[in-house]
PASEBA-1860 file (N, C-alpha, C; in nm, 3 decimals):
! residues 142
1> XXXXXXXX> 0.086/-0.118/0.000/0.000/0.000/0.000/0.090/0.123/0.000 ~ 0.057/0.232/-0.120/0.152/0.334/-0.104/0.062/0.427/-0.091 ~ 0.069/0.547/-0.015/-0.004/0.655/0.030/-0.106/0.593/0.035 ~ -0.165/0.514/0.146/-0.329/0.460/0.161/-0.315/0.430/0.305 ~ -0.411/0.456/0.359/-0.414/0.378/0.515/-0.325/0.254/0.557 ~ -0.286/0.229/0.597/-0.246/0.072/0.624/-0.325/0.031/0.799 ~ -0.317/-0.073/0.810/-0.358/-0.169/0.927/-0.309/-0.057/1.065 ~ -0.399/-0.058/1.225/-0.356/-0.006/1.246/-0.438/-0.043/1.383
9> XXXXXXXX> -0.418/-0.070/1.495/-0.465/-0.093/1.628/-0.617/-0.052/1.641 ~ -0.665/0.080/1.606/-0.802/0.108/1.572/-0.882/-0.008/1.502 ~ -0.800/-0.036/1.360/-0.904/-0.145/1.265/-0.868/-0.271/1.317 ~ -0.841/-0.298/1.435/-0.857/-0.418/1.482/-0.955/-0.453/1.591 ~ -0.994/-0.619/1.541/-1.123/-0.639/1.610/-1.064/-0.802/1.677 ~ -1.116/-0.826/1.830/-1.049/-0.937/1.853/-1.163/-1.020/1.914 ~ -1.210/-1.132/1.904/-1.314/-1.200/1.972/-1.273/-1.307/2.028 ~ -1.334/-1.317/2.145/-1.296/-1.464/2.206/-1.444/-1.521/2.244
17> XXXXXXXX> -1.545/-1.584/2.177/-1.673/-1.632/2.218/-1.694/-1.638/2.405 ~ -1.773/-1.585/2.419/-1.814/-1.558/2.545/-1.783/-1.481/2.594 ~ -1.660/-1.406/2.569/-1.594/-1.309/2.621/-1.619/-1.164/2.565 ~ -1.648/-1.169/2.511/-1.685/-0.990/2.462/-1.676/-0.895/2.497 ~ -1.689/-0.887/2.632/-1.690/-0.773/2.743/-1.540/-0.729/2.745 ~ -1.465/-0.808/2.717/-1.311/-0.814/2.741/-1.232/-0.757/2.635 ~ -1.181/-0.623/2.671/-1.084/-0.608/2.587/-0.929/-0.560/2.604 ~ -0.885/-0.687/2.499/-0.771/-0.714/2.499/-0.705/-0.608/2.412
25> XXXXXXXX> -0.577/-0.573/2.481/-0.519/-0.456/2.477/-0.383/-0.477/2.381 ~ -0.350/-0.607/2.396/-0.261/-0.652/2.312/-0.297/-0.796/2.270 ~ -0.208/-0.805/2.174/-0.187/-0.979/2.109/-0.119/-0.999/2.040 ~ 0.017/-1.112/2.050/0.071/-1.188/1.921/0.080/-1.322/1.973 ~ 0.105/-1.389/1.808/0.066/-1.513/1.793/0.189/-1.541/1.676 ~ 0.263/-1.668/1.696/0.315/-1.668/1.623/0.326/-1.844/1.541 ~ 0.372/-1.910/1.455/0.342/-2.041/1.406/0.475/-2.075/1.342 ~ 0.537/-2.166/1.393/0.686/-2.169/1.344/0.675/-2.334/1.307
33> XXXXXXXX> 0.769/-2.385/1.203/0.739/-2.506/1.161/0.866/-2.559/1.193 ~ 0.915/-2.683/1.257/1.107/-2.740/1.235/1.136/-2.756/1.125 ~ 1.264/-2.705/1.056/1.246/-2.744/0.926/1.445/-2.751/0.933 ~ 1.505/-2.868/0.908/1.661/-2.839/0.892/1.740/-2.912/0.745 ~ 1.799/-2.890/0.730/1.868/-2.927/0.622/1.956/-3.074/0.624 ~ 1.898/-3.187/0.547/1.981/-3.300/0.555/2.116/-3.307/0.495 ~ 2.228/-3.374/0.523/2.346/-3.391/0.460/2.343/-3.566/0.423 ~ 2.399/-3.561/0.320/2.490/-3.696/0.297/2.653/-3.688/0.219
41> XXXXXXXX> 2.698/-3.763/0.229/2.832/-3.777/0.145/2.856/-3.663/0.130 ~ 2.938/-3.599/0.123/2.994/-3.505/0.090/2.986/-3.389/0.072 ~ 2.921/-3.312/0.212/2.873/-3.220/0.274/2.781/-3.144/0.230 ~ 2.773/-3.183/0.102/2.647/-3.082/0.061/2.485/-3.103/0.087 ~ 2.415/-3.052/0.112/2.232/-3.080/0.164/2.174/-3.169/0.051 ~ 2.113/-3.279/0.108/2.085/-3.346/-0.016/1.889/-3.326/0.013 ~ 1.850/-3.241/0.085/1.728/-3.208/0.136/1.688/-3.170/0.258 ~ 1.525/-3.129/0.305/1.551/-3.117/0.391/1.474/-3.224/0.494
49> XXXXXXXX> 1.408/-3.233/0.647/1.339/-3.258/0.694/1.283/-3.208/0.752 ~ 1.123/-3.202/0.839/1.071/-3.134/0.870/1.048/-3.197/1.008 ~ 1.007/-3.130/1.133/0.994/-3.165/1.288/0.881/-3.122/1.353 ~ 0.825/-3.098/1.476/0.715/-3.041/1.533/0.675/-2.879/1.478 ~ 0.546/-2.880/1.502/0.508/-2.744/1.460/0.489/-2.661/1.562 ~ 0.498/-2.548/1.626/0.502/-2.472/1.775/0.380/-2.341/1.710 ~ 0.318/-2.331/1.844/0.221/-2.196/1.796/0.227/-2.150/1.906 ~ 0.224/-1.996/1.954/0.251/-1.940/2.053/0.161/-1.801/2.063
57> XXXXXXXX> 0.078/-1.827/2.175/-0.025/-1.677/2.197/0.024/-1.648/2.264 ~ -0.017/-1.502/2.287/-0.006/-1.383/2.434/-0.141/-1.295/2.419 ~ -0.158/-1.287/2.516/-0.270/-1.151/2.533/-0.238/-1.081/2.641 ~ -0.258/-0.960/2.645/-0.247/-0.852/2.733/-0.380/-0.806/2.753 ~ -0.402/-0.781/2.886/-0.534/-0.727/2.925/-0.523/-0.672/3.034 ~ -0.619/-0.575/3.093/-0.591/-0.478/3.154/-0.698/-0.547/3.327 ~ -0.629/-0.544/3.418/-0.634/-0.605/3.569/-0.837/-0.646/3.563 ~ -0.864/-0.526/3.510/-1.070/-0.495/3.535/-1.103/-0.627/3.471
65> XXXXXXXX> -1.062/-0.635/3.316/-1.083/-0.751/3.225/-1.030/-0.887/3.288 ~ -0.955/-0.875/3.347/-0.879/-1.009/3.417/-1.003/-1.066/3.523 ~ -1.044/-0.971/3.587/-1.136/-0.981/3.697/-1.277/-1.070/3.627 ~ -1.298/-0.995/3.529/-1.438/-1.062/3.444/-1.357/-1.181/3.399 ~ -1.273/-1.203/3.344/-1.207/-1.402/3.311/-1.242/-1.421/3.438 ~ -1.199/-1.454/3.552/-1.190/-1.487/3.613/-1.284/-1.497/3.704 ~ -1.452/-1.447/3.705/-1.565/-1.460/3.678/-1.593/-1.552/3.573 ~ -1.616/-1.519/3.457/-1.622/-1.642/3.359/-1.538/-1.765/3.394
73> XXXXXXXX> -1.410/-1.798/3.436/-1.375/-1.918/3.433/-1.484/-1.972/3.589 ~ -1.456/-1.920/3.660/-1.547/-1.956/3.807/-1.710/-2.044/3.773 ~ -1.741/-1.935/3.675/-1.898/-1.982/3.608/-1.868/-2.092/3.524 ~ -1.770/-2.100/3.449/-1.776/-2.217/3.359/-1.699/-2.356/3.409 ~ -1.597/-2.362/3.547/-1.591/-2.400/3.582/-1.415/-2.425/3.488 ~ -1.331/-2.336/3.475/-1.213/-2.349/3.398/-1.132/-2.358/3.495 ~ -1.034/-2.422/3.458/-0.897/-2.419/3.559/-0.779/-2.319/3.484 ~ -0.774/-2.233/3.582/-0.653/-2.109/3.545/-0.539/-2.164/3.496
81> XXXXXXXX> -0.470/-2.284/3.531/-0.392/-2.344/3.498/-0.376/-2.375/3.319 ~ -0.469/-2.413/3.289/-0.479/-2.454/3.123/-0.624/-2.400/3.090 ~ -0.617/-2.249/3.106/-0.693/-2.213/3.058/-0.769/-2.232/2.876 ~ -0.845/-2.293/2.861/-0.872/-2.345/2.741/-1.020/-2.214/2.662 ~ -0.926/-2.166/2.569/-1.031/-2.074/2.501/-1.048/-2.135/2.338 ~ -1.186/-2.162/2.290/-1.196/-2.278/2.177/-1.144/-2.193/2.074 ~ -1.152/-2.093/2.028/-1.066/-2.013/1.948/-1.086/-1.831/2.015 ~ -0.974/-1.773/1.919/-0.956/-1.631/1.893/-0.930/-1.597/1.776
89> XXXXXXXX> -1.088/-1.461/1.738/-1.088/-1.431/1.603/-1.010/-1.267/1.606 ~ -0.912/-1.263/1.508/-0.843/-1.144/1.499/-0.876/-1.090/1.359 ~ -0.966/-0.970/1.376/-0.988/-0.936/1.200/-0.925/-0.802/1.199 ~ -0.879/-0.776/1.132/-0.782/-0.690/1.067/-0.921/-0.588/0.935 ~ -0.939/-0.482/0.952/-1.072/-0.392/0.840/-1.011/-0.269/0.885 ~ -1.013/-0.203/0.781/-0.992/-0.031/0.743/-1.062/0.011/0.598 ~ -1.118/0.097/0.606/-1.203/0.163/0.474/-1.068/0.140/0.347 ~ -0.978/0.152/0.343/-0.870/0.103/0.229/-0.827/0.001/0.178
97> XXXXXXXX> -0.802/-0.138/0.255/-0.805/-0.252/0.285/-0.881/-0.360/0.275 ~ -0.901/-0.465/0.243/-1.001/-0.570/0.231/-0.994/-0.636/0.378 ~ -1.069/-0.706/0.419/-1.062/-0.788/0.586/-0.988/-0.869/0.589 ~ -0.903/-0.859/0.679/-0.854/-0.972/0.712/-0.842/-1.056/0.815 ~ -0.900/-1.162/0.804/-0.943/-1.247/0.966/-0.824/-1.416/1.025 ~ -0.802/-1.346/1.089/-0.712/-1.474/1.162/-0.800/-1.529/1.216 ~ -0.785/-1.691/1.284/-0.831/-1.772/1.358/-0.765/-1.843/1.394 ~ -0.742/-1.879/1.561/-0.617/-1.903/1.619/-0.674/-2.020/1.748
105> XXXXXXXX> -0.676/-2.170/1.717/-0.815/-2.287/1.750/-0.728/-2.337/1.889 ~ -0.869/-2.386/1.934/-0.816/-2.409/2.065/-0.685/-2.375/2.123 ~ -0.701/-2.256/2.206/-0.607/-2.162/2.274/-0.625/-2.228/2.414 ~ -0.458/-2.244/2.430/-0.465/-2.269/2.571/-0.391/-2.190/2.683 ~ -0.438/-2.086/2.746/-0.322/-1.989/2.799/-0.299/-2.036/2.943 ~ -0.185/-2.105/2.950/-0.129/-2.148/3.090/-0.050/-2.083/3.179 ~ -0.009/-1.959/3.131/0.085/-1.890/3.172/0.014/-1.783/3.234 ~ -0.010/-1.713/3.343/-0.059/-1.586/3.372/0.049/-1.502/3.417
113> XXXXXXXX> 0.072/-1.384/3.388/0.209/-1.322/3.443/0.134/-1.123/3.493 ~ 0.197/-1.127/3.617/0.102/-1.042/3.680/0.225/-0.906/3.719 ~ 0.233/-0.748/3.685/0.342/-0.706/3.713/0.336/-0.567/3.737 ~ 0.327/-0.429/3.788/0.277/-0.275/3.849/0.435/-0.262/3.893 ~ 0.406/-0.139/3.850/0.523/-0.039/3.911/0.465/0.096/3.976 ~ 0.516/0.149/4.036/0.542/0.296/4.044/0.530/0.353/3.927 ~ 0.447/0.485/3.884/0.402/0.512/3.752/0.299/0.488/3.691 ~ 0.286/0.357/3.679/0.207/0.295/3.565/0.056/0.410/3.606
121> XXXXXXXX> 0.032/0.399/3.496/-0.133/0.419/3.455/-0.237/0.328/3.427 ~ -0.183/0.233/3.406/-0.260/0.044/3.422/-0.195/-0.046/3.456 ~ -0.273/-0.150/3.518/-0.210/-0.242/3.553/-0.295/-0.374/3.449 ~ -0.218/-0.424/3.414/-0.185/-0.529/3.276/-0.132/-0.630/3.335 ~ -0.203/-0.759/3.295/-0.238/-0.920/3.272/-0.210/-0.992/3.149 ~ -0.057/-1.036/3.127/-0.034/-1.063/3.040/-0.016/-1.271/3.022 ~ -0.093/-1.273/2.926/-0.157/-1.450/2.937/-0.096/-1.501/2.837 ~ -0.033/-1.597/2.852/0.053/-1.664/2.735/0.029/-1.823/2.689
129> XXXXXXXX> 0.048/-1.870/2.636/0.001/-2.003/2.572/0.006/-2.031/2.441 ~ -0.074/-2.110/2.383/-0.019/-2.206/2.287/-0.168/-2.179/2.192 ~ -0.126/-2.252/2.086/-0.257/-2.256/1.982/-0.246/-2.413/1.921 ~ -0.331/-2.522/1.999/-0.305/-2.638/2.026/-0.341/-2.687/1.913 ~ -0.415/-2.642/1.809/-0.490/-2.692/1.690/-0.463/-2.590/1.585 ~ -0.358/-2.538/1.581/-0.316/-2.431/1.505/-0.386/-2.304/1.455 ~ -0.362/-2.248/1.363/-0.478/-2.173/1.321/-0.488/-2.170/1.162 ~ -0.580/-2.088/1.112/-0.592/-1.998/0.966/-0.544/-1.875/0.984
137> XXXXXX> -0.453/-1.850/0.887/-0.395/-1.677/0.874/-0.499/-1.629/0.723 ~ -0.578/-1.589/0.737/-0.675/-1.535/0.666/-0.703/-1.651/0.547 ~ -0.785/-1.773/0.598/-0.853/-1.851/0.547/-0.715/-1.955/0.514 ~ -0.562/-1.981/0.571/-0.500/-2.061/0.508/-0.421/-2.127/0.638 ~ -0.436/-2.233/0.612/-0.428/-2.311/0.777/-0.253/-2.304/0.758 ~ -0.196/-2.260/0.869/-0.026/-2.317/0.893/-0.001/-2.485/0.929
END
């Protein structure tokens, strides 16, 4: 895109079914595949092979929103531990742009990491975990 809007924290929309009330202040996600280079005879790569696939969430959310999870898990009866969210939809829309929607399947955020200073103006809940069933990066599965 040259001189046109591009993508931008505003045109983002993030859903987690049931959760709505909640908004998440940050997010990345990332999908990495093993992939190394075979040798035979005479040092050169004669191909490659491929190994486990890793997917990795985070969300950031702000202490109030933490409070409502944590209501919802109580009601649904979740364990904080492996917190299990069945997906997260990330759509990406700006008037310049066509949509673009991630889907990121059974999320499991096991990690809660809790942290305030002196200063701050919020206090932020940052949840980390996995994407156990991988996802679609705008309709194309990793």
């Amino acid at each position: 895109m040259v001189n046109g809007k591009v993508y931008s924290w505003e045109d983002i929309t993030i859903n987690v079914p049931g959760l709505e009330e909640i908004a998440i202040t940050e997010i990345s996600y990332d999908f990495e595949q093993e992939a190394e280079l075979i040798y035979r005879r005479g040092g050169a790569p004669c191909g490659y092979g491929t190994g486990n696939k890793k997917n990795t969430v985070k969300v950031v959310m702000g202490r109030e929103d933490y409070i409502v999870l944590l209501a919802w898990c109580k009601r649904k009866g979740k364990t904080l531990s492996r917190l299990l969210l069945d997906k997260i939809t990330v759509s990406y829309a700006n008037e310049d742009q066509d949509t673009v929607t991630d889907v990121l399947n059974k999320v499991i955020l096991n990690k809660h990491s809790f942290s305030t200073k002196q200063g701050d103006k919020e206090n932020t809940v940052s949840l980390d975990g996995f994407a156990c069933r991988g996802g679609k990066l705008n309709g194309v599965n990793f």
